[in-house]
C-alpha positions in Angstrom: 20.9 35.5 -20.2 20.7 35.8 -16.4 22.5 38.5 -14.5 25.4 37.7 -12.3 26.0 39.8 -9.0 29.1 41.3 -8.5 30.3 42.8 -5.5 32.6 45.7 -5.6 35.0 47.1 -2.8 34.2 50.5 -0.9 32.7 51.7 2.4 29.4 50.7 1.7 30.6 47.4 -0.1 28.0 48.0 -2.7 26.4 45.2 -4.5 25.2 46.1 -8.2 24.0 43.9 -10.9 26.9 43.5 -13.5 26.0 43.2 -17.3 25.9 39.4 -18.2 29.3 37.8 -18.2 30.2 34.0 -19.3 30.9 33.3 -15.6 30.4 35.0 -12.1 33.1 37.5 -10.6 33.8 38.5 -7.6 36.9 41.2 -7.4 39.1 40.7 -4.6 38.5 42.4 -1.2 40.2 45.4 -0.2 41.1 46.3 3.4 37.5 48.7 3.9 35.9 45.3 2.7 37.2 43.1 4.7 35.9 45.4 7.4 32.5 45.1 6.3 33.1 41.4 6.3 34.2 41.7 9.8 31.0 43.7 10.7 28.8 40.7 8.8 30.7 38.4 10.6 29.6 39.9 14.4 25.8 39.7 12.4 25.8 36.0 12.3 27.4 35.6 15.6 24.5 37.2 16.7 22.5 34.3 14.9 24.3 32.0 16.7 23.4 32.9 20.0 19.9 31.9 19.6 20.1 29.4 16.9 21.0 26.6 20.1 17.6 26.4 20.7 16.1 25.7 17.0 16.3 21.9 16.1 16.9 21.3 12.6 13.2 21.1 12.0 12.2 24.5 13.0 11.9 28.0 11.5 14.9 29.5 9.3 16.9 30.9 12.3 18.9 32.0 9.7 16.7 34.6 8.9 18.2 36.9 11.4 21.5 36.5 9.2 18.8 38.1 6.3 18.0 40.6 8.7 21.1 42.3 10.0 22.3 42.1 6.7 19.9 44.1 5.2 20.1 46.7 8.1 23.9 47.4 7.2 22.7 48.1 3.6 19.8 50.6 3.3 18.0 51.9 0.0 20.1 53.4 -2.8 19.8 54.2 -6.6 21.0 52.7 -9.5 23.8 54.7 -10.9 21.6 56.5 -13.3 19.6 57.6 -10.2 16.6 57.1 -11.5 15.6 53.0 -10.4 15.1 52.5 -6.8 16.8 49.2 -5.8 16.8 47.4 -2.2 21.0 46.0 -2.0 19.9 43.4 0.0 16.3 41.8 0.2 15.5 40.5 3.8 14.5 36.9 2.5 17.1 34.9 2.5 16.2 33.2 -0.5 16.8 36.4 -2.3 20.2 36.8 -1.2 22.6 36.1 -4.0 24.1 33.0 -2.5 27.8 34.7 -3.8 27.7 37.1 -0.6 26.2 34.6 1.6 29.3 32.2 0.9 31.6 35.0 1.8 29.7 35.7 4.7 30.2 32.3 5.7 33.7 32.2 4.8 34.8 34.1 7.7 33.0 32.5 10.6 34.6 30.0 13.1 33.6 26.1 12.7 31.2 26.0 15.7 28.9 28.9 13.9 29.0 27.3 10.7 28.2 23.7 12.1 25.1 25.8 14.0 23.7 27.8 11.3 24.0 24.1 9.1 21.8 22.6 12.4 19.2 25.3 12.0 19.0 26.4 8.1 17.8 23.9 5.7 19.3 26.3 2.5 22.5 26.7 4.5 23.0 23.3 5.3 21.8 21.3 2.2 21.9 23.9 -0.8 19.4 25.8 -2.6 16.9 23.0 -3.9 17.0 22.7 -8.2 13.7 24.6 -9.3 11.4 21.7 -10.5 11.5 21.2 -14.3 8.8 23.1 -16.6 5.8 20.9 -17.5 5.7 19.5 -21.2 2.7 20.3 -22.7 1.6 16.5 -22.6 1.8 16.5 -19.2 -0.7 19.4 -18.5 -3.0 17.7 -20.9 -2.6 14.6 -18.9 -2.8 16.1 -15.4 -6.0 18.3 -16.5 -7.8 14.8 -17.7 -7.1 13.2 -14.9 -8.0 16.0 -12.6 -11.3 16.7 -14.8 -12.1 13.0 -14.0 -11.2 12.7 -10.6 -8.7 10.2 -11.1 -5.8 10.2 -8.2 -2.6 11.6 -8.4 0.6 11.3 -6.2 1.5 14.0 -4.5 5.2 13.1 -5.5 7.1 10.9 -8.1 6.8 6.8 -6.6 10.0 5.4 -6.4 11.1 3.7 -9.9 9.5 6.5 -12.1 11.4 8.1 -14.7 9.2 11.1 -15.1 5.6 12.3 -14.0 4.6 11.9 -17.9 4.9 8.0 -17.7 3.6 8.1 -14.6 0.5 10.1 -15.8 0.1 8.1 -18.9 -0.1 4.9 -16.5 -2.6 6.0 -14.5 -4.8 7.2 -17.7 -4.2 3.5 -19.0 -5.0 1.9 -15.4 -8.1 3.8 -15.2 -9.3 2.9 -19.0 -8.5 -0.7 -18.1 -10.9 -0.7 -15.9 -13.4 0.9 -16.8 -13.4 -1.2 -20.3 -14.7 -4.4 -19.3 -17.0 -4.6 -22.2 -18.1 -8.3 -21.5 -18.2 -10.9 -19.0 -18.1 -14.7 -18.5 -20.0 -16.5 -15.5 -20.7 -20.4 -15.3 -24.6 -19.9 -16.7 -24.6 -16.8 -18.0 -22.9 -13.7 -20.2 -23.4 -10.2 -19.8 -22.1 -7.6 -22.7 -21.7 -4.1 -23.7 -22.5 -2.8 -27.0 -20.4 0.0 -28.5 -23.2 2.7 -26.7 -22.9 1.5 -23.5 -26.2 -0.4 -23.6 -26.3 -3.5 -21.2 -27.5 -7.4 -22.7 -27.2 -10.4 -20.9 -28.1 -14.2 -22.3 -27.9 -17.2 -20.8 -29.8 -20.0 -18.3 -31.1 -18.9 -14.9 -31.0 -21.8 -13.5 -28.3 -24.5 -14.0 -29.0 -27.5 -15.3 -29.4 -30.1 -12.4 -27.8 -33.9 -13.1 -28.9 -35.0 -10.1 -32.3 -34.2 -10.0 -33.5 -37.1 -7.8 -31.6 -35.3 -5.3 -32.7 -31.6 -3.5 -30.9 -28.8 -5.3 -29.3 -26.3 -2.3 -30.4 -23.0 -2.7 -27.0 -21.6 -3.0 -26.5 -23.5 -6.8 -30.0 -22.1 -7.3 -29.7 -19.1 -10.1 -32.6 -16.9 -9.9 -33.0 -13.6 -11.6 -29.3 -14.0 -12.6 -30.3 -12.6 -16.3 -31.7 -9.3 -15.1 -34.7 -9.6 -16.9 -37.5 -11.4 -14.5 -39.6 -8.8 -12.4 -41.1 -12.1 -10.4 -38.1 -14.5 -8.8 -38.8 -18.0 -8.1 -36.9 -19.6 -5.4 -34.5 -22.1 -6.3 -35.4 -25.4 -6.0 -36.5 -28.8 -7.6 -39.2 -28.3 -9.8 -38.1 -24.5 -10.6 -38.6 -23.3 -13.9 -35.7 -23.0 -16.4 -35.3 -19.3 -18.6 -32.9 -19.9 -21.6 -32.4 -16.3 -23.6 -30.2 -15.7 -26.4 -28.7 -12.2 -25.9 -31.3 -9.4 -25.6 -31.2 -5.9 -23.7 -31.5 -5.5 -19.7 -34.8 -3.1 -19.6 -33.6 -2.0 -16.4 -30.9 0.3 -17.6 -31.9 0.8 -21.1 -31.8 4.5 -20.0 -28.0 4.4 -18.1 -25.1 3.6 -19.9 -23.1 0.8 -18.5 -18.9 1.3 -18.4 -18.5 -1.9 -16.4 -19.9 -5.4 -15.5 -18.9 -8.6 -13.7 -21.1 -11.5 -14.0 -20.5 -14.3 -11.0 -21.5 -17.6 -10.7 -24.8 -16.8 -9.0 -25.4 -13.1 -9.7 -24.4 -10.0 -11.5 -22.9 -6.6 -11.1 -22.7 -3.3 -13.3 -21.5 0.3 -13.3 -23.3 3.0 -15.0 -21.1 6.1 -16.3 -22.5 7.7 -13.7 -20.2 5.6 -10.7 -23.9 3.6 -9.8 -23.5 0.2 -8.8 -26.4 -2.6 -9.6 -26.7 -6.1 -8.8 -29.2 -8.8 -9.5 -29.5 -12.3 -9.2 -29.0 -14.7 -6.0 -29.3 -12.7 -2.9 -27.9 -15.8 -0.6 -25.6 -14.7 2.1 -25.8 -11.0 1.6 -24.5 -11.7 -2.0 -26.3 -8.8 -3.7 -25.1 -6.1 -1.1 -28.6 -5.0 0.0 -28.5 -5.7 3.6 -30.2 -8.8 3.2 -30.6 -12.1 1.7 -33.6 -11.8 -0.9 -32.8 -12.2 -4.6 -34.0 -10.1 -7.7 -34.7 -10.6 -11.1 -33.8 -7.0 -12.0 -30.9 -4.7 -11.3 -31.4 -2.9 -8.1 -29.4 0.2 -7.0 -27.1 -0.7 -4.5 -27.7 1.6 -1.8 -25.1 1.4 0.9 -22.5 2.7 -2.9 -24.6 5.8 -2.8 -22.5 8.8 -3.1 -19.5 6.5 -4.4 -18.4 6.6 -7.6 -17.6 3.3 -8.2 -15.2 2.4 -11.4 -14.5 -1.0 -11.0 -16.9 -4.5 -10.1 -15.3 -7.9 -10.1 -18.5 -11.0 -8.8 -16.8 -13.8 -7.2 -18.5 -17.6 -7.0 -20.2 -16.3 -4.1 -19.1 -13.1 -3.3 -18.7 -9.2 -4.4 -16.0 -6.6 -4.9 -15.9 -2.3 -5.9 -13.4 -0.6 -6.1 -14.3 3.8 -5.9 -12.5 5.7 -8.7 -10.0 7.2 -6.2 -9.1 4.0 -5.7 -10.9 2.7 -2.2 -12.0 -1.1 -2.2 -15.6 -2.6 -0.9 -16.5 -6.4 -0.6 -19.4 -7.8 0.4 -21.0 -11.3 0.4 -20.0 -15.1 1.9 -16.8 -14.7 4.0 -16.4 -18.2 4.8 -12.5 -18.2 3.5 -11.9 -14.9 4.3 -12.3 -14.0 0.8 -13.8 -10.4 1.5 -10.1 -9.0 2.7 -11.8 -7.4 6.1 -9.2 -8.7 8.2 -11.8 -9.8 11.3 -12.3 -13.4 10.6 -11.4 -16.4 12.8 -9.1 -18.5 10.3 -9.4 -21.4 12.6 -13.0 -22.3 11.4 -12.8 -21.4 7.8 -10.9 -24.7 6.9 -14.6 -25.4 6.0 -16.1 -26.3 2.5 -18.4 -23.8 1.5 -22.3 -24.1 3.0 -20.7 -26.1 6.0 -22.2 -25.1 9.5 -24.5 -22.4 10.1 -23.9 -18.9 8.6 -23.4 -16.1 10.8 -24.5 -12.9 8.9 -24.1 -8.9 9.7 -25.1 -6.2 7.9 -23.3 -3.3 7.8 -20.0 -2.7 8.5 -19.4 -3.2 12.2 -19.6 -7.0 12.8 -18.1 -9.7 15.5 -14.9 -10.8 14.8 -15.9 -14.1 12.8 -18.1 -13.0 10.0 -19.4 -15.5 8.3 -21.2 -13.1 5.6 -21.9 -9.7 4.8 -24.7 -8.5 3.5 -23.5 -4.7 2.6 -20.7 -3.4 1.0 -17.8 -2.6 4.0 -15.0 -0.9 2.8 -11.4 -2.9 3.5 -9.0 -0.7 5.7 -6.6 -2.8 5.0 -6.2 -1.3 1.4 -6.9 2.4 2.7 -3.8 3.7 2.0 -3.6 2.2 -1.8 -5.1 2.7 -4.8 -6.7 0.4 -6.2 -7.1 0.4 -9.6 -7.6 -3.6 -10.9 -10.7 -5.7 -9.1 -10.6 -9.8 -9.4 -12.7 -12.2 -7.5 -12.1 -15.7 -7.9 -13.8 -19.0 -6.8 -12.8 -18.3 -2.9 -10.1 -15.7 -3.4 -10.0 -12.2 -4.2 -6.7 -9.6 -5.6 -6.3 -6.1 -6.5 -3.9 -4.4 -8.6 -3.2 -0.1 -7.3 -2.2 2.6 -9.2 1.8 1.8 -9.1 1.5 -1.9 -10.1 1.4 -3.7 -7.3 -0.7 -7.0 -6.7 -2.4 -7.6 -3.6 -4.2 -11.3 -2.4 -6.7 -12.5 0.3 -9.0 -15.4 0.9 -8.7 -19.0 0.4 -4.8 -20.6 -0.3 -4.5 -24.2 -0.2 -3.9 -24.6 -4.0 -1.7 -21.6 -3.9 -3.7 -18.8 -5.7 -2.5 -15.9 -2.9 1.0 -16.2 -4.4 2.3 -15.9 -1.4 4.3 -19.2 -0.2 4.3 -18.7 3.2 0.3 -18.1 3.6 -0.5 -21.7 1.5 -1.7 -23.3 4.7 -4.7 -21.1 5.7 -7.5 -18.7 4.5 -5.4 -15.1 4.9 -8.3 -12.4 6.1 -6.0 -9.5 5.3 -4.4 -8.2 2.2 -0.9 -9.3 1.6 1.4 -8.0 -1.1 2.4 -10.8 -3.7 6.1 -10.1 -2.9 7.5 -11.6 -6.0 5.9 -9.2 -8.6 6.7 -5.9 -6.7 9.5 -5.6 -9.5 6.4 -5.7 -12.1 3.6 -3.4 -13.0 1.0 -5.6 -13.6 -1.6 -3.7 -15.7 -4.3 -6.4 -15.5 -5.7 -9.1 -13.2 -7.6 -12.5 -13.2 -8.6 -14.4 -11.0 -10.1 -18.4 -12.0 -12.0 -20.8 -9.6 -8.4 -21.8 -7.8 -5.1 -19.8 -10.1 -4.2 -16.4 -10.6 -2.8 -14.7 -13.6 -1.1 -11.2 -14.1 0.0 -9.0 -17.0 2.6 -6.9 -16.7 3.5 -3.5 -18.7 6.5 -5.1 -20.2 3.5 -7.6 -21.8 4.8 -10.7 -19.6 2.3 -12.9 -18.4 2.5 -14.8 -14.5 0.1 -17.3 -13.3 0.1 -19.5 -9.9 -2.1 -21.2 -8.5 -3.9 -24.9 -9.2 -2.3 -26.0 -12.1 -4.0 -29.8 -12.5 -5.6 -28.7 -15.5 -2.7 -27.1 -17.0 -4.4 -24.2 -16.7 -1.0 -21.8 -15.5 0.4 -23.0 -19.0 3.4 -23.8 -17.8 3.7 -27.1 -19.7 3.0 -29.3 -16.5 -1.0 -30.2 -14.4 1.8 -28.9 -11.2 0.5 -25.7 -8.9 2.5 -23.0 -8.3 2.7 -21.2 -5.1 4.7 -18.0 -6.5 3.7 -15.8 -9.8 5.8 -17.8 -12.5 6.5 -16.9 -15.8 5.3 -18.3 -18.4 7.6 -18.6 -21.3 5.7 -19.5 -24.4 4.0 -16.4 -24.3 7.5 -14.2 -23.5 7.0 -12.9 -27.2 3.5 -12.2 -27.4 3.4 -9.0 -25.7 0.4 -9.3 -23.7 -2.1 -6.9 -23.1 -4.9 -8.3 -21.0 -5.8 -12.2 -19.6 -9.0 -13.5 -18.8 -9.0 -17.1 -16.0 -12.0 -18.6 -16.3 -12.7 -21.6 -13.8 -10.4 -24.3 -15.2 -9.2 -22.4 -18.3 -6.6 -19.4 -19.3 -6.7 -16.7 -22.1 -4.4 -14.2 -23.0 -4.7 -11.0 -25.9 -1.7 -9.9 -27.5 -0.8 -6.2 -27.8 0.6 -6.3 -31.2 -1.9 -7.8 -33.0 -5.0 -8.5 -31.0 -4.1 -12.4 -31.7 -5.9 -14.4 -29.2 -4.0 -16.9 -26.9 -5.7 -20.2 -24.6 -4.8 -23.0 -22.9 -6.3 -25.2 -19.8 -8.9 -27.3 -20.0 -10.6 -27.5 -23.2 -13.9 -29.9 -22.8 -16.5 -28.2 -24.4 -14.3 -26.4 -26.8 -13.7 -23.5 -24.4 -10.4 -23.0 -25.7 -11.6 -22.3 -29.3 -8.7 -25.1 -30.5 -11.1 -27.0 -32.6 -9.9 -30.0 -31.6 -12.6 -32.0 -30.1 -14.6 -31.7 -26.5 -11.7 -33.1 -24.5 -8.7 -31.7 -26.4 -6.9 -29.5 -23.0 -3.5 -27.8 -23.4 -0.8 -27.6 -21.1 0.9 -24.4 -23.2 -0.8 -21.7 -24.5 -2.3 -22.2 -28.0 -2.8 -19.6 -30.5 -6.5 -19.2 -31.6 -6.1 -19.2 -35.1 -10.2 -19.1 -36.0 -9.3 -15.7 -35.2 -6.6 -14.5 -37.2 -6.9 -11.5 -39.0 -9.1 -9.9 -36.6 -8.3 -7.8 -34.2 -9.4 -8.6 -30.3 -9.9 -5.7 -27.8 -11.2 -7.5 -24.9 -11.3 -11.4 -24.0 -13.3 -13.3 -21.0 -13.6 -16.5 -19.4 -16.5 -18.4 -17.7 -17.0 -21.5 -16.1 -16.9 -23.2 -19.5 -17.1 -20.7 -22.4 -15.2 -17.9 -23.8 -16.1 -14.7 -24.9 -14.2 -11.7 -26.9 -15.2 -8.7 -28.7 -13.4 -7.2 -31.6 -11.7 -3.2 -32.2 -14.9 -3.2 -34.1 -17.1 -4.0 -31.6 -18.0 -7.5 -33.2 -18.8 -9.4 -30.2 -17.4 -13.6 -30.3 -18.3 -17.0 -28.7 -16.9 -20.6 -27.9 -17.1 -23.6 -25.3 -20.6 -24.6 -23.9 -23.0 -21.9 -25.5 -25.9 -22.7 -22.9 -24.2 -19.9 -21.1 -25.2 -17.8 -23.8 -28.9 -19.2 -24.3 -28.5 -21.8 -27.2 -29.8 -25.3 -25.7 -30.2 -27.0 -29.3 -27.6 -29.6 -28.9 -25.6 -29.1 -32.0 -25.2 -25.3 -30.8 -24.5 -25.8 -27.2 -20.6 -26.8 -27.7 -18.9 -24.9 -30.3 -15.4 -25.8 -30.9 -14.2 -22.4 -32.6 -15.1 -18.5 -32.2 -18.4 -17.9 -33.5 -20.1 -14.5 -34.1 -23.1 -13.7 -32.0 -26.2 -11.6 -33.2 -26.9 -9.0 -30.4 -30.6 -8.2 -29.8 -31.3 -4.7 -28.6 -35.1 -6.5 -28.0 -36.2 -5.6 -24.5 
């Protein structure tokens, strides 16, 4: 029980500490009271003479209230004599807020109204002390803390509590760190359940024109991670097929994260290191220059940043840090690296058109071309970003309260963002019509978008002629729309690859696919050309439980809650060229090799 003050009439106008009582009393004034009162009363006229000159920003003025207050009552014993107790304590805080409201009582309208102007606790009330942390909470804020995860300094707006708030940042920051495998159009990369790194696939795509000169962009080189020599793209360039087998390179690092592009490959070790191998066209590796490498190579300029998060783009790079800044790096030709300093009027451009105008490091001319280093977009500064996707020629990211941002190319409506479908956007714009969404995970295809949201709803925009937003129709959407045959599903993660969708349910870790489907990328079984407009259950994989899913150029990858890693679609992404292999209709197990 907490003690109640009581005031009690008499010269002095003691003040004691009564014995706990179901409600506060105050005894009525006598006439020597109401003398003290008057006294109290000349105390905070004296206040009000100087309080004219405090704005409502400045110090307590009110503390010269505290002050005269405590003059008029010196020291004195409890009754038994024995405990020394100060009447009044000169903070103001301290004051029982009983005496201070009869204090007030008897001052004139024009004082009160001052001391309002110049007291915060006068004027608005003694704040509510903030409520005791649960023990969850602690345990939350102490991981988060021990990891270096950010935390708002206050509750965002919409939050019901700081332990749902906590527990979303925990689950933001596991989602991105768990991207234990990754489609591109020639290659895979995955992560066994220790964190070792093994890529398969073909270095250098398959060329159906060979009569004509292959441009070195489409060139693949090194993109497997396991060549010390590189060969420059080209007619008459070797081919490397490899099942999956171990990266030497980082046999020795675990690996939290990787991204695998078109043309190269990015990884995160546990450590917050940042590699990249492959194509080094247009600054695309983030080395400050243009060569290409066979094996993964630190990327310097990410020293000293702990990065959590990769996404590799058809020709261009993200990283997000683990407190949530954003890097990009690579061919800027539609504005797809979000820096904001690019001349829109000369990016309506196909992609290798014109001359490329290259910097390295991070100040540049206003029309960048390409980047060879990682520059850090201001333009997200003040977010934090937790979700990283990088698309054929546009680029999102998801921060830490749910919100989706967009950049680069638009014509086919993959920015979300209606009134920017006419032109490249070069800086970050929110995607307006999910702000009342959390979207927990993001995925970005060769032109469409799709978002998952907490509530397990699943939006996509974007070019739709392949059905590929699953929305029934081959129409695009230029605003996230929802799409209704998978409202029950409860979806956890989704995976675009170039022409193809896939989403994982929550509940069950049932897997979910529509899009194109030549090549059996959507795992239907139903024949190279069967596509779906809706999204398809796939039912080769009932009864086991999915974890993760990914989508490439034209195969499909997922790896179990057991760690059993799965394949379908063209399989020469995954280093089977026998013809009978190459296009598998329906999940199939792979056999890792941990052979270097």
């Amino acid at each position: 029980a907490v003690p109640t003050f009581q005031l009690e009439g008499g010269p002095a106008m003691r003040l004691c500490i009564a014995s706990p009582t179901p409600k506060e009393v105050v005894k009525p004034a006598n006439g020597e009271c109401l003398a003290a009162l008057a006294s109290l009363r000349a105390a905070v006229s004296a206040v009000r003479a100087c309080a004219a000159g405090f704005g409502p920003d400045e110090a307590f003025t009110a503390r010269g209230l505290a002050d005269h207050l405590h003059a008029m009552f010196p020291r004195r014993r409890s009754s038994d004599g024995t405990i020394p107790v100060r009447m009044l304590p000169m903070g103001l805080l301290d004051l029982p807020l009983e005496l201070i409201s009869l204090v007030l009582a008897r001052c004139d309208a024009k004082t009160l109204c001052r001391v309002a102007a110049s007291c915060r606790l006068l004027g608005l009330g003694v704040p509510p002390p903030p409520p005791p942390r649960s023990p969850v909470e602690e345990a939350l804020r102490a991981r988060a803390e021990a990891g270096g995860w950010w935390i708002p300094a206050s509750l965002p707006e919409g939050e019901s509590s700081w332990l749902s708030m906590l527990a979303w940042v925990e689950t933001a920051v596991e989602r991105r760190g768990r991207a234990s495998t990754s489609a591109g159009a020639h290659h895979s990369l995955l992560l066994d359940s220790r964190g070792a790194l093994l890529s398969a696939g073909t270095e250098r795509p398959r060329n159906h024109f060979a009569h004509l000169p292959a441009s070195p962009a489409d060139g693949t080189p090194g993109l497997l991670g396991h060549t010390q020599g590189v060969v420059a793209p080209g007619v008459g360039a070797p081919t490397l097929v490899t099942p999956p087998r171990a990266v030497a390179a980082l046999c020795a690092r675990p690996v939290v994260a990787v991204s695998a592009g078109r043309h190269h490959s990015l990884a995160v070790t546990a450590d917050g290191a940042a590699y990249s191998w492959g194509n080094g066209r247009e600054g695309l590796l983030g080395h400050g220059d243009e060569a290409s490498t066979g094996v993964p190579r630190l990327i310097e300029a990410l020293r000293g940043v702990r990065v959590g998060a990769v996404a590799a783009g058809r020709m261009h790079s993200l990283a997000a840090s683990r407190e949530g800044l954003l890097w990009s790096w690579g061919q800027n030709t539609y504005e797809q690296l979000g820096l904001g300093d690019g001349d829109a009027g000369q990016e309506n451009l196909p992609p290798g058109t014109g001359a490329a105008t290259c910097v390295g490091g991070h100040a540049a001319p206003s029309a960048r071309r390409c980047v060879r280093s990682p520059s850090q977009v201001s333009a997200l500064s003040a977010e934090k970003v937790t979700l990283l996707a990088a698309g054929g020629d546009h680029s999102a990211a998801g921060t830490a309260v749910g919100r989706v941002y967009t950049w680069g190319w638009a014509a086919q409506g993959q920015l979300g963002r209606p009134a920017d479908k006419n032109s490249p956007r070069s800086v970050p714009g929110l995607v307006a019509a999910l702000s009342d969404s959390r979207v927990t995970d993001l995925s970005c295809g060769a032109c469409h978008t799709l978002a998952c949201t907490a509530r397990g709803e699943v939006f996509s925009w974007g070019c739709g002629t392949n059905g590929e937003l699953g929305h029934g129709d081959s129409f695009n959407r230029h605003s996230p729309e929802l799409i209704e045959a998978l409202v029950t599903v409860h979806a956890c993660a989704v995976a675009a690859g170039e022409h193809h969708s896939v989403a994982l349910s929550a509940a069950d870790g049932a897997v979910f696919a529509w899009g194109h489907g030549r090549g059996g990328r959507l795992g239907l079984g139903n024949g190279e050309e069967g596509s779906a407009l809706l999204p398809q259950r796939v039912s080769a994989l009932s009864g086991v439980a999915i974890a993760s899913v990914a989508a490439g150029a034209s195969h499909t990858l997922a790896v179990s809650a057991a760690g059993r890693h799965y394949a379908w679609g063209s399989l020469d992404a995954l280093g089977y060229e026998n013809e009978e292999l190459r296009n598998q209709p329906t999940p199939a197990e792979l056999q890792l090799s941990e052979q270097l």
